[in-house]
C-alpha positions in Angstrom: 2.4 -29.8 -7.9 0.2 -27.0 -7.5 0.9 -24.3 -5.3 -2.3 -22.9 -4.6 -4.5 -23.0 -1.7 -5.4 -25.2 0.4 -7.7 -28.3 -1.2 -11.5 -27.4 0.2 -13.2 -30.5 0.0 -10.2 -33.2 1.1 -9.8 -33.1 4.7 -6.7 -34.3 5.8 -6.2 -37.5 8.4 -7.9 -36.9 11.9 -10.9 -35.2 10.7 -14.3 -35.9 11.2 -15.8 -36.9 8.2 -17.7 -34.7 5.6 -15.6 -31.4 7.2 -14.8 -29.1 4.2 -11.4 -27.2 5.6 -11.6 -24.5 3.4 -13.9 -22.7 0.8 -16.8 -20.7 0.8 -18.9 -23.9 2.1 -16.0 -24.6 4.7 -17.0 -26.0 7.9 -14.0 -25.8 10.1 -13.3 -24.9 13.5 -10.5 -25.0 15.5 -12.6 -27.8 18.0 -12.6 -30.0 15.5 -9.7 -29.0 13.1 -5.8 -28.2 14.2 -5.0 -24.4 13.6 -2.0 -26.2 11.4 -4.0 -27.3 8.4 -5.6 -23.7 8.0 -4.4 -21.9 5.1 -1.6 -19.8 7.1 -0.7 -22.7 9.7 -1.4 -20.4 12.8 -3.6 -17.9 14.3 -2.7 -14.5 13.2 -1.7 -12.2 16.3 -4.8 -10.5 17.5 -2.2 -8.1 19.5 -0.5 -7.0 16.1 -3.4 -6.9 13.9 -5.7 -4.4 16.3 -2.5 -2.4 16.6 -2.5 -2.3 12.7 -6.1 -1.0 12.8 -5.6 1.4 15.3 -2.4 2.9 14.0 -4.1 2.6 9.7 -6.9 4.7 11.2 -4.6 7.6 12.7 -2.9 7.9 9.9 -6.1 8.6 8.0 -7.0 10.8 10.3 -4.1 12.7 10.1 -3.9 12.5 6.0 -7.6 13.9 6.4 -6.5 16.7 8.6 -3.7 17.5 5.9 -5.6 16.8 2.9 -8.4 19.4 4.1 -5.7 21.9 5.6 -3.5 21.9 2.5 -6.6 21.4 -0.2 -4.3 18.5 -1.3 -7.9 16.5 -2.7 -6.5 13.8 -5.0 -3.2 12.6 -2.9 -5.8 13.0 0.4 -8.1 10.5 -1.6 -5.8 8.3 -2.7 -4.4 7.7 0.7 -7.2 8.3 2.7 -8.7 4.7 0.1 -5.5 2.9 1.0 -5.8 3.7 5.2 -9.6 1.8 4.8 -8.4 -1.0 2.3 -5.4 -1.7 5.1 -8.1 -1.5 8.2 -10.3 -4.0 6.6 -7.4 -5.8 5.5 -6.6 -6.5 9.0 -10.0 -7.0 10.1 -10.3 -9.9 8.3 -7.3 -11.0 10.3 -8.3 -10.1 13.2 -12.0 -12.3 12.3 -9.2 -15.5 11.3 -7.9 -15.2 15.2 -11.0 -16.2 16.0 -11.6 -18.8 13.5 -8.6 -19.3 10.9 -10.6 -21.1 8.9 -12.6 -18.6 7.7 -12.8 -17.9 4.0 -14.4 -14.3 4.1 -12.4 -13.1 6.6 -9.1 -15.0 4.3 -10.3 -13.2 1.3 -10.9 -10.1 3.0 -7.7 -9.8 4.1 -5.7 -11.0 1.1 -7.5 -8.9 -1.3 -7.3 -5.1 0.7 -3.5 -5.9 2.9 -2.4 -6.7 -0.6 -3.9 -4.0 -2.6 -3.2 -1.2 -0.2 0.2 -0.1 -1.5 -1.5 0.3 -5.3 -3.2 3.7 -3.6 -0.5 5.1 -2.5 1.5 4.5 -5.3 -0.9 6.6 -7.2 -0.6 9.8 -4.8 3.3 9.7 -5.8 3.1 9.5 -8.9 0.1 11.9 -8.8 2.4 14.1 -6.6 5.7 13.7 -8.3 4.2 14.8 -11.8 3.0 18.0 -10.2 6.5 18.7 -8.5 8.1 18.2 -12.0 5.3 20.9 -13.6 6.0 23.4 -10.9 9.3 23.2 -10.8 11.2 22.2 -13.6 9.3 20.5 -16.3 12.5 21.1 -18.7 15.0 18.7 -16.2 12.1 15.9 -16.7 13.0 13.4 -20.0 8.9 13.6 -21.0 6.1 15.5 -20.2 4.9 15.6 -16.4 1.4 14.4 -17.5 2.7 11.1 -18.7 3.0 10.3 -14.9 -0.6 10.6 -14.9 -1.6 8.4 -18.3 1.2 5.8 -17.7 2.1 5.1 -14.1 -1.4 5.5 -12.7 -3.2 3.5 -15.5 -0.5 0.5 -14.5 -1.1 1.1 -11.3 -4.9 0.7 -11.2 -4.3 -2.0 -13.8 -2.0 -4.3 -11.6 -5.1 -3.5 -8.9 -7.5 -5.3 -11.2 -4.9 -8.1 -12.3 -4.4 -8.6 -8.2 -8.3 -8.2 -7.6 -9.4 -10.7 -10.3 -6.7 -13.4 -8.6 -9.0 -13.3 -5.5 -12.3 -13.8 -7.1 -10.8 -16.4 -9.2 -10.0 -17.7 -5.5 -13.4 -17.5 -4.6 -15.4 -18.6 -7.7 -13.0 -22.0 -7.5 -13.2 -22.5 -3.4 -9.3 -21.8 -3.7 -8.7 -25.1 -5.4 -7.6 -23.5 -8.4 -4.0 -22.5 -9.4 -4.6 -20.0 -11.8 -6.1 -17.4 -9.2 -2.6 -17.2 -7.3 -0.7 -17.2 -11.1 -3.2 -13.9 -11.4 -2.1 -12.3 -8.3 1.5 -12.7 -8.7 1.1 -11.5 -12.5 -0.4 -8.6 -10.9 2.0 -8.2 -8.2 5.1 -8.9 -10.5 3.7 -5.9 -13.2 3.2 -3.6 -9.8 7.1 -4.2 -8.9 7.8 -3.7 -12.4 5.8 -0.1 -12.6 7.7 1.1 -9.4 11.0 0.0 -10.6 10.5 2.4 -13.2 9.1 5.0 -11.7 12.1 5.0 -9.7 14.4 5.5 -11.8 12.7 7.7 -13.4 12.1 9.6 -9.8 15.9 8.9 -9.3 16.9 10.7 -12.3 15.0 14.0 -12.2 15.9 14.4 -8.6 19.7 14.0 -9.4 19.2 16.7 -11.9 17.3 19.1 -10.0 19.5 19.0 -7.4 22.5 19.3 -9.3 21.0 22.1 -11.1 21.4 24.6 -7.4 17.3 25.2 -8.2 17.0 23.6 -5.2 18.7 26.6 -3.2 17.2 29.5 -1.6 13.7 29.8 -0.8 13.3 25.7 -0.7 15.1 25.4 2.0 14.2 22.6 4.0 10.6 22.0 2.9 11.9 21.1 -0.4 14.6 18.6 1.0 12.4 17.1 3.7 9.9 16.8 1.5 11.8 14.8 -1.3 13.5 12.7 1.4 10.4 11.3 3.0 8.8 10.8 -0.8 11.8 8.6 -1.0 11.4 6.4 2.0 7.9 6.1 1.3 8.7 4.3 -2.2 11.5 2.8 -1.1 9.9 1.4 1.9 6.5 -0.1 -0.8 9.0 -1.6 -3.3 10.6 -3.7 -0.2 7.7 -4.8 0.6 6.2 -5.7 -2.9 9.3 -7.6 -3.8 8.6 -9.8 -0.8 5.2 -10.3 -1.0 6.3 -11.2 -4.8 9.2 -14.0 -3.5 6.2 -15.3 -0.8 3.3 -15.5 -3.6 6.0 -17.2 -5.8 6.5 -19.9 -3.4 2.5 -20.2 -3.0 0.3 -20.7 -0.5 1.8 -24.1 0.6 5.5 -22.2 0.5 7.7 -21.8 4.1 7.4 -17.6 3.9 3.6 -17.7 3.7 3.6 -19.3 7.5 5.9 -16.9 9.0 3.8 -14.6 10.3 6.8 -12.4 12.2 7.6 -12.1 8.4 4.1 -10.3 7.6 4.5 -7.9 10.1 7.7 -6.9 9.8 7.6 -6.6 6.0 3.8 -6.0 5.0 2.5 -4.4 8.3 5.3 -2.3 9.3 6.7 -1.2 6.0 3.2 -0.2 4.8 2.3 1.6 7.6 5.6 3.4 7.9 5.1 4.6 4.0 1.8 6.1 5.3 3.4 7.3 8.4 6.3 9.1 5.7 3.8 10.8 3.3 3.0 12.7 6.2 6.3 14.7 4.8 6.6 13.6 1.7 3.4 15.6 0.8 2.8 17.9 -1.3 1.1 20.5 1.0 4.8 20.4 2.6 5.5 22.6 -0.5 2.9 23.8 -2.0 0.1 26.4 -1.4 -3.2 25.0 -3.3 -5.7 28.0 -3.6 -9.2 28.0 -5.0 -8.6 28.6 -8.6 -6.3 26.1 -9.3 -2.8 28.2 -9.3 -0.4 26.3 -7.7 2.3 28.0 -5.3 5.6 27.1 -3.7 5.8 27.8 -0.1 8.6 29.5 1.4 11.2 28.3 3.9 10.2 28.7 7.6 12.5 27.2 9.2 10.0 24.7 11.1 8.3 21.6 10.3 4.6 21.7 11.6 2.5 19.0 10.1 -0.4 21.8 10.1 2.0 24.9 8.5 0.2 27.3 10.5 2.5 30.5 10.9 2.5 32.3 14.0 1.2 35.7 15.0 -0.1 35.5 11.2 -3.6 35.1 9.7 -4.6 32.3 8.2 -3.8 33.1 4.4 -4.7 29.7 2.5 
């Protein structure tokens, strides 16, 4: 039986005749339809989802503030792209509190909350290859630039795997299978890419560290910086793996109607990796300047988000 979503031109018992329930043509409401034959079973939480909008956009804010402060352009972007894809993400659920029946806002949602981690995948992988080419490109088992040719192209290839599963969606007024088998193909190659990464990550920080490079005039930037890189990963893998085991089940599956679920392991988890980049960034170690050179900053002994020191000038 197919998993997929909800049929959009068989309503179910008790409605009035000729109501399409869901679809681009979709014609329910909840006067006429129960909130429990929409596609999620309930009314998302407009409490949580504003909060999510509110608390995406500071984070951009604050990425900006970083990315301009610390000349950090690409890993600014890249974040900066996944902040907006989450807001609109959770417009659109915020637009199916009013009426859960609505495709746009369905699609809307589905297609940016999911594709959100994908950006910020690519600023640490972006990031991490120009730790291991500042660093210690020796300790790394290939070339730092094959984090850019490998793990990026994957990345923005599961993007367009997961992106294409939505228009399928649309193009087929979500009767049709195969656009859910395309976003959990997608998804599934996007778990697979991090695993990797990981242990790839796992591996040169192991040896860095065990190498005592990592003394002297690191200090804490170097260690802070490398933990909250960590968490952020750690914390987008989580929630990949289970968005994976919910897409699995499809859209008719138990997870897909727990929304406490979505929150606590899309929402939060996705927000708290933006919310740890903060640290895990690059300008946390590096000095960017004009020309391109590249340079580590020293220990200070303090961790201000704007690394401003005081009774100095201004030197980037």
């Amino acid at each position: 039986m197919s998993q997929g979503l909800p049929n959009a031109t068989m309503g179910p018992p008790g409605i009035p005749p000729g109501t399409i329930v869901f679809g681009p043509k979709g014609n329910c409401s909840l006067p006429i339809c129960p909130v429990k034959y929409s596609v999620y079973g309930y009314r998302p939480s407009l409490a949580a989802n504003s909060a999510f909008i509110a608390l995406f956009a500071v984070a951009g804010v604050i990425h900006l503030y970083q990315g301009i402060r610390w000349k950090s352009w690409m890993f600014m972007g890249s974040i900066i792209i996944g902040c907006v894809s989450a807001i609109l993400g959770y417009i659109g659920r915020v637009m199916m509190y009013t009426n859960p029946f609505n495709f746009s806002a369905f699609l809307l949602q589905i297609i940016c909350v999911t594709t959100t981690p994908i950006y910020f995948c690519a600023a640490i992988y972006v990031t991490l290859a120009q730790v291991i080419t500042t660093f210690s490109p020796a300790l790394s088992r290939f070339k730092p630039s094959y984090f850019y040719w490998i793990f990026v192209p994957c990345d923005f290839l599961s993007l367009v795997i997961q992106a294409a599963g939505g228009a399928l969606s649309v193009a087929s007024a979500g009767t049709s299978q195969i656009g859910v088998d395309l976003a959990l193909a997608g998804l599934s190659f996007q778990v697979f890419t991090i695993c990797i990464f990981c242990g790839f990550m796992g591996e040169y920080m192991y040896r860095y560290f065990r190498s005592g490079m990592a003394r002297g005039m690191y200090g804490w930037r170097l260690y802070t910086f490398f933990l909250f890189l960590s968490l952020a990963i750690l914390l987008i893998t989580i929630r990949c793996v289970f968005r994976l085991v919910e897409l699995r089940q499809g859209y008719r599956g138990k997870l897909v109607k727990e929304e406490s679920l979505f929150i606590a392991l899309e929402g939060v988890l996705v927000l708290a990796s933006a919310f740890a980049l903060m640290l895990g960034h690059p300008g946390l170690i590096f000095k960017e300047h004009t020309n391109g050179h590249r340079e580590i900053r020293p220990d200070s002994g303090t961790i201000p988000l704007t690394d401003r020191p005081k009774n100095k000038p201004d030197s980037d």
